[in-house]
C-alpha positions in Angstrom: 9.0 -32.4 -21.2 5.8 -34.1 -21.8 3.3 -31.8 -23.7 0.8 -34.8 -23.8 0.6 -35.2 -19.4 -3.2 -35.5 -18.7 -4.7 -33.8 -15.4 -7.9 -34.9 -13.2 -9.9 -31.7 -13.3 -10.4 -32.5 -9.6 -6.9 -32.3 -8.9 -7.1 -28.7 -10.9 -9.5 -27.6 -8.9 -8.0 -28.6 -5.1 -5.2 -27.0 -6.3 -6.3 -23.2 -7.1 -8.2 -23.4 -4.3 -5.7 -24.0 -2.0 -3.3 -21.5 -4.1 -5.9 -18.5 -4.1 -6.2 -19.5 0.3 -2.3 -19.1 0.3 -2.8 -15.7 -1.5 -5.4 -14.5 0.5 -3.5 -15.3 3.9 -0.4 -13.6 2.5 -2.2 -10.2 1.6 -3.9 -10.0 5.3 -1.2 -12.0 7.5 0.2 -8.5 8.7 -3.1 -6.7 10.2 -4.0 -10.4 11.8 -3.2 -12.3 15.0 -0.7 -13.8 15.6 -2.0 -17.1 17.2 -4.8 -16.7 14.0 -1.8 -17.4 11.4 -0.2 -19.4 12.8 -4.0 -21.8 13.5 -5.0 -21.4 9.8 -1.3 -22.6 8.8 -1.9 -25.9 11.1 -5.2 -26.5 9.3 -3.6 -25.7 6.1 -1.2 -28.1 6.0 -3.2 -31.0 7.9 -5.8 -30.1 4.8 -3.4 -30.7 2.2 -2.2 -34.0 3.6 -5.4 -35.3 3.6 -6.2 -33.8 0.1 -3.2 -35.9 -0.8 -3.2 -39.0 1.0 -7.7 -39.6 0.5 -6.7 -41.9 3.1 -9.1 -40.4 5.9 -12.0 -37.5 6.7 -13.0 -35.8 9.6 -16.7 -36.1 9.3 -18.9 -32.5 8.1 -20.8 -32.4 11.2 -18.2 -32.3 13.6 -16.8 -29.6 11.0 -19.7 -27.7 10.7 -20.3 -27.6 14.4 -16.5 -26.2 15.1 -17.8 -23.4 12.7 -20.1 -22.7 14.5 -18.3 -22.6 17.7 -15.8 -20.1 16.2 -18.9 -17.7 14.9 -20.1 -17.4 18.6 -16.7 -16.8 20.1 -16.3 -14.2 17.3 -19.8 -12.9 18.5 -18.3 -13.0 21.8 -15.6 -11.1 21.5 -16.7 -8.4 18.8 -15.1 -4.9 19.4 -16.1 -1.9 17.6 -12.8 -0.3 16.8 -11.3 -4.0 15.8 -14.6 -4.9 13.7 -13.0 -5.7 10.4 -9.4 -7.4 11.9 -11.9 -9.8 14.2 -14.2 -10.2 11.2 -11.4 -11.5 9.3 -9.1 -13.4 11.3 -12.7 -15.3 12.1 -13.4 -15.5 7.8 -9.7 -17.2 7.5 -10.5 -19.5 10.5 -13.7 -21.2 8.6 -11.6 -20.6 5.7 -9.2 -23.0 7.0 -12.0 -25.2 8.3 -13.7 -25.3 4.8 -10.6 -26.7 3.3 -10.6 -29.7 5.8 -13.6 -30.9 4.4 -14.2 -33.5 2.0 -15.2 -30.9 -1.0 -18.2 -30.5 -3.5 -18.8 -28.1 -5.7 -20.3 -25.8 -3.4 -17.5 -25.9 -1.0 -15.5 -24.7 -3.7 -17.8 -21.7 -4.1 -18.0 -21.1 -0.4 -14.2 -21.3 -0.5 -14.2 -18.4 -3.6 -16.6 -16.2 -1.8 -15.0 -16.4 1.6 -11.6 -15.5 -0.2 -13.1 -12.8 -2.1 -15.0 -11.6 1.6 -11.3 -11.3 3.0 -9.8 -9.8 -0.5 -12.2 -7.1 0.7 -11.7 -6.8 4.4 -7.8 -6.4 3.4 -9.0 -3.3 1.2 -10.9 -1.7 4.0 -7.4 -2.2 6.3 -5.0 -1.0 3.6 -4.9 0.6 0.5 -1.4 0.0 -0.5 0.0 -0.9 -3.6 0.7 -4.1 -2.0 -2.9 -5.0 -2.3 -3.5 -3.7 -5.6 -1.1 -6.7 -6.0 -2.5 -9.6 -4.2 -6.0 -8.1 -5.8 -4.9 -8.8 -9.1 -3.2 -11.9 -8.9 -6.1 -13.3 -6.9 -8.9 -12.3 -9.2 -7.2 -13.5 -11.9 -7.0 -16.5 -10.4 -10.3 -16.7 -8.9 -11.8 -16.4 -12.9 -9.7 -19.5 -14.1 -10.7 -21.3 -11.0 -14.7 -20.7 -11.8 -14.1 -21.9 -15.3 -12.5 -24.7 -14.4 -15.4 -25.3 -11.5 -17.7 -25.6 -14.6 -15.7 -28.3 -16.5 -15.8 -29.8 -12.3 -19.7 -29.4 -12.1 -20.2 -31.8 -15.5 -18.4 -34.7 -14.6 -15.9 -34.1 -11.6 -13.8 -37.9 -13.0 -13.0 -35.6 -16.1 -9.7 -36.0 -17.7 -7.6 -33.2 -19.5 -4.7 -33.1 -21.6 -2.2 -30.6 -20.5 -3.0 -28.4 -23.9 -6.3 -28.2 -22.9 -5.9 -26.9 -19.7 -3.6 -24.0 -21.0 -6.0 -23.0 -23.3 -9.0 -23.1 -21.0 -6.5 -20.6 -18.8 -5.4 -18.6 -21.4 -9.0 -18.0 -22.6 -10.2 -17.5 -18.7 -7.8 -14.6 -18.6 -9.7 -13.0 -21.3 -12.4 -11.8 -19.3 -10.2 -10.0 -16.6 -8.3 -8.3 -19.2 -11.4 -6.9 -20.9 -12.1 -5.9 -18.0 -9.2 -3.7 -16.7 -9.8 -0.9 -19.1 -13.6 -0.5 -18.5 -11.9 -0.6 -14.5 -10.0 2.5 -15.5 -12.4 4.4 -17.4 -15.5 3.7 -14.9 -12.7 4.7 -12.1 -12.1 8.4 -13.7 -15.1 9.4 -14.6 -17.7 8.4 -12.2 -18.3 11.1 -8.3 -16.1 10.7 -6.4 -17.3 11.9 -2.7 -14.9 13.3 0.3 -17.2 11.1 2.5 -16.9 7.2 1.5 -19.4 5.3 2.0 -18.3 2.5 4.1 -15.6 4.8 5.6 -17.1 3.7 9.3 -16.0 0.1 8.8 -12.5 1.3 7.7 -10.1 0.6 11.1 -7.7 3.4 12.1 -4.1 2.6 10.9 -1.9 1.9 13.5 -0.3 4.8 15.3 3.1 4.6 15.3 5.4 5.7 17.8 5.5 9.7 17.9 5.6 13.1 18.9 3.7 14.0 21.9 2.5 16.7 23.7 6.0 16.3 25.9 9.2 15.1 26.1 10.8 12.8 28.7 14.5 12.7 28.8 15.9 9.4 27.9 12.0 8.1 27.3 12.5 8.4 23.3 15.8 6.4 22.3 13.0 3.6 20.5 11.8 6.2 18.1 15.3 7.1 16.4 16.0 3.7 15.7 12.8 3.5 13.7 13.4 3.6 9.8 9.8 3.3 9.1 8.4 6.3 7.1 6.8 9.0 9.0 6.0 11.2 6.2 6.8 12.2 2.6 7.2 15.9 1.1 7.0 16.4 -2.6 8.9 19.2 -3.1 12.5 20.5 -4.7 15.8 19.4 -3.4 17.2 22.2 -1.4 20.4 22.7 0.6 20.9 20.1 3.8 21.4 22.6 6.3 17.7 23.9 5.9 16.1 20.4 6.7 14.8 21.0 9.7 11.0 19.9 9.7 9.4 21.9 12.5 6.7 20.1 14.8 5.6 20.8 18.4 7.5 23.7 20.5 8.0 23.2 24.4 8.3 25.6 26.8 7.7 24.3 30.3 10.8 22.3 31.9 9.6 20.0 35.5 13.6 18.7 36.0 12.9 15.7 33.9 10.6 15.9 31.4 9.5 19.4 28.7 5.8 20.2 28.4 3.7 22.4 25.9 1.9 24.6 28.0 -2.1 24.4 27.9 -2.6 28.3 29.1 -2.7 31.3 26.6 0.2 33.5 25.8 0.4 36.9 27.2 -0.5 39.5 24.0 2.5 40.2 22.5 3.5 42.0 19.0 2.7 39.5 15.6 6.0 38.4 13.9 8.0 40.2 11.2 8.1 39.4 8.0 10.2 36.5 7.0 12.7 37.0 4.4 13.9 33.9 2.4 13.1 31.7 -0.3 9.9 29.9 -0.3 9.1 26.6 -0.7 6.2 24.5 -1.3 5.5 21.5 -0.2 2.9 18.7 -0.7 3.4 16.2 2.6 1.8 12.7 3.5 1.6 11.9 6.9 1.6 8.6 8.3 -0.4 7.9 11.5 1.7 8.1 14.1 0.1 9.4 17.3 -0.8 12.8 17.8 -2.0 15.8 15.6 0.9 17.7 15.1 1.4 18.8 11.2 5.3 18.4 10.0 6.6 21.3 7.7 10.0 23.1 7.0 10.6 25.3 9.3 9.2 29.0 9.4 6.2 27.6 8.3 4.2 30.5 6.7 1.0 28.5 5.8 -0.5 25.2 6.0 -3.4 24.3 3.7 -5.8 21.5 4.8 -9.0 20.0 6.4 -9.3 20.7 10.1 -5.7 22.3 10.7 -5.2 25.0 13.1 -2.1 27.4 14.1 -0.4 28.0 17.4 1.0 31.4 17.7 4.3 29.6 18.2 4.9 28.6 14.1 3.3 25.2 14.8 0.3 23.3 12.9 -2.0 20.6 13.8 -4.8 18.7 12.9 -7.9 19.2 15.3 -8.0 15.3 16.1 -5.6 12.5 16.1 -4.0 11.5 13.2 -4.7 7.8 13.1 -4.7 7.9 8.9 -3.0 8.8 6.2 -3.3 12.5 6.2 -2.3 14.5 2.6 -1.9 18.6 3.0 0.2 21.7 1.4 2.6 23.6 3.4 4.4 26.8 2.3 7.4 27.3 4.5 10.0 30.4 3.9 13.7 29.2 4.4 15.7 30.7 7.4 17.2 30.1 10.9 15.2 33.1 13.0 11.2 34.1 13.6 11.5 38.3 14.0 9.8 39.2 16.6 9.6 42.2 19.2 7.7 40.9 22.1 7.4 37.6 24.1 6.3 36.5 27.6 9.6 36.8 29.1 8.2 34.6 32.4 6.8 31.9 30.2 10.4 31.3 28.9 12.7 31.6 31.5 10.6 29.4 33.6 13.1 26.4 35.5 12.1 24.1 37.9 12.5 25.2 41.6 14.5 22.1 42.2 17.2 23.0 39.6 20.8 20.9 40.2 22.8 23.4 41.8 25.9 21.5 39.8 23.9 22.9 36.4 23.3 26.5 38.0 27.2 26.8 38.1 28.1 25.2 34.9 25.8 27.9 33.6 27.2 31.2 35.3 30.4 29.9 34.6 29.8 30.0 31.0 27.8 33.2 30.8 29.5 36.3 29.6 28.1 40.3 29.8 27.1 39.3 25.9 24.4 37.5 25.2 25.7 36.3 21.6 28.4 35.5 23.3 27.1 33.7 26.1 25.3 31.3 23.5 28.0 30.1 21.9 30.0 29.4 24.8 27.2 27.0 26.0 27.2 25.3 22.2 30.8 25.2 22.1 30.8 23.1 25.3 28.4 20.6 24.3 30.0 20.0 21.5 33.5 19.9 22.6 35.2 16.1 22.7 33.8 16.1 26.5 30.3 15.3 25.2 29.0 12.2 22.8 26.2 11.2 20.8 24.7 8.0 21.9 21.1 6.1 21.8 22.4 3.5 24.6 22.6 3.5 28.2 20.6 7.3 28.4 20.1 8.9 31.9 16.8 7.9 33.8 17.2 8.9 37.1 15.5 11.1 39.0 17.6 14.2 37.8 18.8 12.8 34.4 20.1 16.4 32.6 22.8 16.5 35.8 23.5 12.8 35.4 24.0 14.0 31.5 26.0 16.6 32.3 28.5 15.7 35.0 28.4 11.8 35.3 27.9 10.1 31.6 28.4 12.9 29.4 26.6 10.8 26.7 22.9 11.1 25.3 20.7 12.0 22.3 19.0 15.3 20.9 16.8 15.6 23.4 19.7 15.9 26.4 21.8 18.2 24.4 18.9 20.2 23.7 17.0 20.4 27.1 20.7 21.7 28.8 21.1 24.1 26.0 18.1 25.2 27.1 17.8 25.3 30.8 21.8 27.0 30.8 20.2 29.7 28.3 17.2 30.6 30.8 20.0 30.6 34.1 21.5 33.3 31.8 18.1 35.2 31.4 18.1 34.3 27.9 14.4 33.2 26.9 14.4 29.4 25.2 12.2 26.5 24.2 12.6 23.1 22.9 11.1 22.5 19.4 10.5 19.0 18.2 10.4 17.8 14.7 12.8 15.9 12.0 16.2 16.5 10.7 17.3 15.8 7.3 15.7 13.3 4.8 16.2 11.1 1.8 15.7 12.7 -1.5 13.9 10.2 -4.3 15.5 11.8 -7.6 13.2 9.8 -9.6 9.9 10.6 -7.4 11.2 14.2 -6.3 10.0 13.9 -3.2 11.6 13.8 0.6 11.4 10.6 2.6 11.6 10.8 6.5 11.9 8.3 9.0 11.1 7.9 12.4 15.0 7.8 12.9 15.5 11.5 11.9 13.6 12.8 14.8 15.6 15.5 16.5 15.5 18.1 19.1 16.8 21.9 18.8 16.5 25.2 20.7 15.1 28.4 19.6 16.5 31.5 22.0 14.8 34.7 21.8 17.9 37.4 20.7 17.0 40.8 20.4 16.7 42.1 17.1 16.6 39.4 15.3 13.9 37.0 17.0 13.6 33.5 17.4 17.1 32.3 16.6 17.4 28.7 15.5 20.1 26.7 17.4 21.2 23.3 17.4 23.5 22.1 19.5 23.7 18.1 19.1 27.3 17.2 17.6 25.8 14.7 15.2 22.4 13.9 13.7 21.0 11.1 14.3 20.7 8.0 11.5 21.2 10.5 8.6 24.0 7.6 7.0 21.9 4.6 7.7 18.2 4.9 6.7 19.2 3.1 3.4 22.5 1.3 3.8 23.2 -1.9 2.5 24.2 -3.6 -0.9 23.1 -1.2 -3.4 20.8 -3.3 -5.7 18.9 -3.9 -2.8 19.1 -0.3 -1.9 18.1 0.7 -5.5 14.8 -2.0 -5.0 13.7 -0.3 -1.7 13.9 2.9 -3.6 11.9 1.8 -6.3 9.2 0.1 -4.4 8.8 3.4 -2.1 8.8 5.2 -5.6 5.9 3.0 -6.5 4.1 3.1 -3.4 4.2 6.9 -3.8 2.9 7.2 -6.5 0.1 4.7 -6.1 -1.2 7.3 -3.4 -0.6 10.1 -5.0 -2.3 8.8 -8.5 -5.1 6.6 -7.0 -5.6 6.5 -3.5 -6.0 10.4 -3.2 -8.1 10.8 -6.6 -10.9 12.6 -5.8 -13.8 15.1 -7.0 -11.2 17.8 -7.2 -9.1 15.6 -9.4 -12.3 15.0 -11.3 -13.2 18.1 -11.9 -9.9 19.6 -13.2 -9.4 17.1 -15.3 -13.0 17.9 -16.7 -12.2 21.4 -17.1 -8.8 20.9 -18.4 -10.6 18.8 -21.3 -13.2 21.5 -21.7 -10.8 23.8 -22.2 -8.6 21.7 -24.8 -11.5 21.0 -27.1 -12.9 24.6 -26.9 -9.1 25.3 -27.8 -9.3 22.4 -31.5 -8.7 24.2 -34.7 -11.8 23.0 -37.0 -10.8 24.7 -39.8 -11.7 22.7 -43.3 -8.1 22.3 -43.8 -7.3 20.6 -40.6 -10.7 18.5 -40.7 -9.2 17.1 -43.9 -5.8 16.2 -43.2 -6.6 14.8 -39.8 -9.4 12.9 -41.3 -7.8 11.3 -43.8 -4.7 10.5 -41.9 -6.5 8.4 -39.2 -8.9 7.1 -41.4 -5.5 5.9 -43.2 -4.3 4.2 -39.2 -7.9 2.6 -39.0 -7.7 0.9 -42.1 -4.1 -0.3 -41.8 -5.3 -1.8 -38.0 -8.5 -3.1 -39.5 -7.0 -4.8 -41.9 -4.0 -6.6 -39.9 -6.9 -7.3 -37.0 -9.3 -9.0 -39.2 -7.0 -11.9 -40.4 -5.4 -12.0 -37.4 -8.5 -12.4 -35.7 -9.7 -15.5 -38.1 -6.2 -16.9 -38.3 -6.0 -16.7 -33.9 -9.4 -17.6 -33.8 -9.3 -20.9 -35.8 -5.5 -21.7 -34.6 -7.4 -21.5 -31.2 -9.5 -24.5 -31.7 -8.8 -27.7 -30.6 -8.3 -30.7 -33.6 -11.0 -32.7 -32.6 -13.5 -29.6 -33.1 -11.6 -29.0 -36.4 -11.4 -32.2 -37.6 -15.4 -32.8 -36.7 -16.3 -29.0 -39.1 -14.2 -30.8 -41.7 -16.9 -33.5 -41.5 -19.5 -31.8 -41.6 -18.5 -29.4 -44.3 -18.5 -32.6 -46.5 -21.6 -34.0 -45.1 -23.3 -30.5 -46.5 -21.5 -30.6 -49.5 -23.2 -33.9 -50.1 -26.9 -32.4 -49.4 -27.0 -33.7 -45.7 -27.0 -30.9 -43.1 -27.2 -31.8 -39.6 -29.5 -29.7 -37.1 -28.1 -28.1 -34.0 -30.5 -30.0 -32.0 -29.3 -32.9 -33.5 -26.7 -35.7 -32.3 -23.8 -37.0 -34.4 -25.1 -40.7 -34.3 -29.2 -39.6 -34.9 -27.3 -36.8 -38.1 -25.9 -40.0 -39.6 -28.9 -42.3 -39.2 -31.0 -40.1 -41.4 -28.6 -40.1 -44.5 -30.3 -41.6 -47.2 -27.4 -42.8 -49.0 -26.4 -46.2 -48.0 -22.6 -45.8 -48.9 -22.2 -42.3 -47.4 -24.0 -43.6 -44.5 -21.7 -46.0 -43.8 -18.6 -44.5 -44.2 -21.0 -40.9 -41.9 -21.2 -44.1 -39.6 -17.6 -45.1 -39.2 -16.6 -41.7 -38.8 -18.8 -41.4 -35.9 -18.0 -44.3 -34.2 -14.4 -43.5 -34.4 -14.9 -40.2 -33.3 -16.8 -40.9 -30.0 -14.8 -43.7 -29.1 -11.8 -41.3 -28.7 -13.9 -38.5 -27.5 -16.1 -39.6 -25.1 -13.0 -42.0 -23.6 -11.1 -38.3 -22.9 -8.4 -39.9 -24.9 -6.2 -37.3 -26.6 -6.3 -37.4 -30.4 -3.4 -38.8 -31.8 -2.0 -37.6 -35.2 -2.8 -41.3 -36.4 -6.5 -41.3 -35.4 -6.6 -37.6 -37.0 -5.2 -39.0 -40.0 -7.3 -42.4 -40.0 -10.4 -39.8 -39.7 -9.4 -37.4 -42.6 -8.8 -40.2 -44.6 -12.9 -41.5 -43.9 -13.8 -38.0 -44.8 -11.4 -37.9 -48.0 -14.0 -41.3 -49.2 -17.1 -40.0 -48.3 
């Protein structure tokens, strides 16, 4: 390899700033247009070919005037709820447009500043660790690119040996890496507020497919072939079989589709105590759709902003959740709800034009038992008769018969809903409840994950004395063995990333004035807790008084030793020169030049030899020649005479 290359600082320059536009498109190409990407990567590309061939330049006004067509068709379109997605995608259009031009110094700062305007826009979008990422590596960047913009400004024909430039970029990191701890410390300490300020510019996160407030037979299939995240639950690992995160309940059955009723319940006796273990769990919601709060079932209590509770066990949040929403949940472990009262009619209710095929299946299964009768039903929907299956689900008009007698093949949902309806023909009171089955447990994070493939579907039948009784009749759940399946080294990297992502929310995202202030109190409390006894005060004292020295003393030399290693010869060899010239009485002025020092030396011999010095010097200098270990030595040697 050739440690003596030299660089144009030009060609320095083009190049970060087309590195640091690659970045920037990278960190926002997911919340942006399609036809947007794939425009700025056609003016990318047709950029760099000019950059590289100087062959030919589309003139600046016809540029500047196609700028200014896209800023009026941004005007044009503006939307409200898509403010900061058009704001961008138009930002990384004149970014695009910017790099076409035939650049000066303050394109390259209007290049920086647009980058750093959709570094921004990507922060008020997403949060994610991902863009703690791209934030990084693009400030980072973005410093060594200014420094170098200076060498640029001086003389933009400037030459630099490859040394150089890795110093000037090692230095340039400097000042980012000061700053990261005054970051950290400026990030603890100073208010946080439950209100951000710029919230109203922050766009709703894209609601994923979801719950709603019904359920169409053979509507949902999409949903539990979704491994995307819904939520995450920080809590102990606890037995499979009580995974059942509870969600919306459904009462009222039109043939084809289960609805949560709007009207009120009839009064009714409260619900018996729940025996079980309790657990405790802290949950983050993803968007997805709707309002309805995700817990273990029997939830006892959900603690949150703007969360109410339905009489039915159920917990929502008073709008749609269309961000990341972070709440406690204390659910009591158990497959029944006691309870001594219902609205009987509100329950049994079946659609008047019921399959009379279904109203036999049903009496033919029902016994003088209600127990019994129950799991008779089960049993038969779980016999080999039946399968589990996302493909080819019944939509016609009367798709639980079509389930029943002609495919005999479907998800949850139909193996659920005929549960159901064959419970009521028995005048067994039943709803649907929708929610999540089973979940990924992070060992290192201790904390649940659930996708959007565990949806599921079970009944709850009201069996006197005991209640609510859970019951689910689906042979198989759904996606439990896939949701991380592959090689495992990649398996392991997904679970590490999600680890980190977790975290970054838990730790960063969600620090607020609550954090603050415990973490205040906490520290209150430990120094109100110090021993100051003399004792202590003199062993601790001279113990770290011992560490600072030690640290002092190794940083001090270091520092002279880095410090002067740092420089480059030609600065070292030109001290050296001067160090003699003082030693000889002559001492040069800082507003001084070399050639004006020399010219005032008195001595004719040391003036000569100040002379030949200095025209050696700048004749390797000013050329941006590299200094060779001859024309170091040729200098010393001048020096050595003088």
């Amino acid at each position: 390899m050739n440690h003596n290359r030299n660089f144009r600082i030009e060609t320095i320059v083009i190049f970060i700033s087309y590195l640091v536009g690659a970045m920037v498109f990278l960190s926002i190409v997911k919340d942006i247009g399609t036809l947007y990407s794939i425009v700025f990567c056609l003016l990318f590309a047709i950029s760099l070919f000019f950059d590289y061939r100087r062959s030919f330049r589309i003139p600046r006004w016809l540029l500047t005037t196609l700028s200014l067509a896209i800023v009026i068709l941004a005007l044009y379109r503006l939307n409200m709820e898509e403010l900061i997605t058009q704001m961008m995608e138009t930002l990384l259009t004149l970014l695009a447009i910017k790099l076409l031009e035939e650049k000066k110094v303050r394109d390259y700062l209007q290049i920086y500043a647009i980058t750093l305007l959709l570094l921004s826009g990507s922060g008020l979008l997403s949060l994610n660790i991902a863009f703690f990422v791209f934030y990084l590596v693009i400030i980072f960047t973005l410093t060594i690119a200014a420094i170098l913009l200076a060498y640029y400004t001086q003389d933009s024909d400037l030459v630099l040996p490859q040394g150089t430039i890795v110093k000037i970029v090692t230095k340039s990191l400097i000042i980012p890496i000061l700053a990261i701890p005054l970051t950290f410390v400026m990030f603890v300490i100073l208010p946080r507020t439950a209100y951000p300020l710029l919230n109203f510019l922050n766009r709703p996160d894209k609601a994923r497919t979801g719950f709603t407030d019904q359920v169409r037979l053979g509507a949902v299939s999409d949903i539990q072939e979704d491994s995307t995240i819904v939520f995450r639950a920080n809590m102990e690992k606890i037995d499979e079989k009580h995974l059942y995160w509870r969600g919306i309940v459904l009462e009222y059955f039109d043939g084809s589709s289960w609805i949560r009723s709007k009207k009120r319940s009839a009064p009714r006796s409260f619900p018996g105590s729940l025996g079980g273990k309790s657990v405790k769990q802290t949950i983050y919601l993803e968007p997805y759709g709707n309002g309805y709060l995700f817990s273990l079932d029997r939830p006892l209590f959900v603690a949150g902003q703007n969360i109410k509770k339905s009489q039915d066990f159920t917990y929502s949040s008073t709008g749609y959740i269309d961000t990341r929403l972070k709440y406690e949940a204390i659910s009591v472990l158990g497959d029944n709800i006691p309870e001594d009262a219902i609205d009987q009619t509100r329950y049994l209710q079946l659609p008047k034009n019921l399959s009379p095929k279904i109203v036999k299946l049903a009496k033919d299964l029902s016994t003088d038992n209600h127990d019994k009768t129950i799991q008779r039903i089960i049993g038969y929907l779980q016999s080999n008769t039946f399968t589990y299956s996302l493909r080819a689900l019944p939509s016609s008009k009367n798709p639980l018969e079509d389930f029943l007698f002609e495919t005999k093949s479907g998800n949850c949902e139909f193996f659920a809903s005929a549960l159901a309806v064959m419970l009521r023909l028995n005048n067994i009171p039943a709803r649907l409840v929708g929610g999540y089955r089973g979940g990924y447990f992070n060992d290192v994070g201790q904390y649940y994950l659930v996708p959007q493939k565990y949806a599921h579907a079970w009944v709850e039948a009201y069996v006197k004395p005991k209640g609510w009784v859970r019951l689910d009749p689906t042979p198989a759940v759904p996606g439990s063995a896939g949701f991380l399946s592959g090689a495992g080294g990649l398996q392991n990297f997904t679970i590490l990333m999600d680890t980190l992502n977790y975290y970054w929310y838990v730790l960063v995202i969600n620090y607020n004035l609550e954090k603050q202030f415990s973490i205040a109190l906490k520290l209150r409390s430990e120094l109100r807790n110090l021993n100051f006894s003399p004792g202590f005060q003199r062993d601790k004292a001279l113990k770290y008084a011992v560490i600072f020295i030690f640290f002092v003393g190794i940083a001090i030399p270091m520092y002279v030793l880095i410090k002067n290693g740092s420089k480059p010869p030609e600065e070292k060899m030109l001290a050296s020169f001067l160090k003699k010239m003082k030693k000889r009485g002559y001492s040069k002025r800082a507003s001084q030049g070399l050639e004006e020092f020399v010219q005032t030396i008195e001595d004719e011999r040391i003036r000569e030899s100040a002379l030949d010095f200095t025209q050696r010097f700048h004749k390797i200098y000013f050329r941006d020649r590299i200094f060779m270990r001859n024309d170091l030595q040729d200098l010393r040697k001048i020096v050595s005479l003088i």
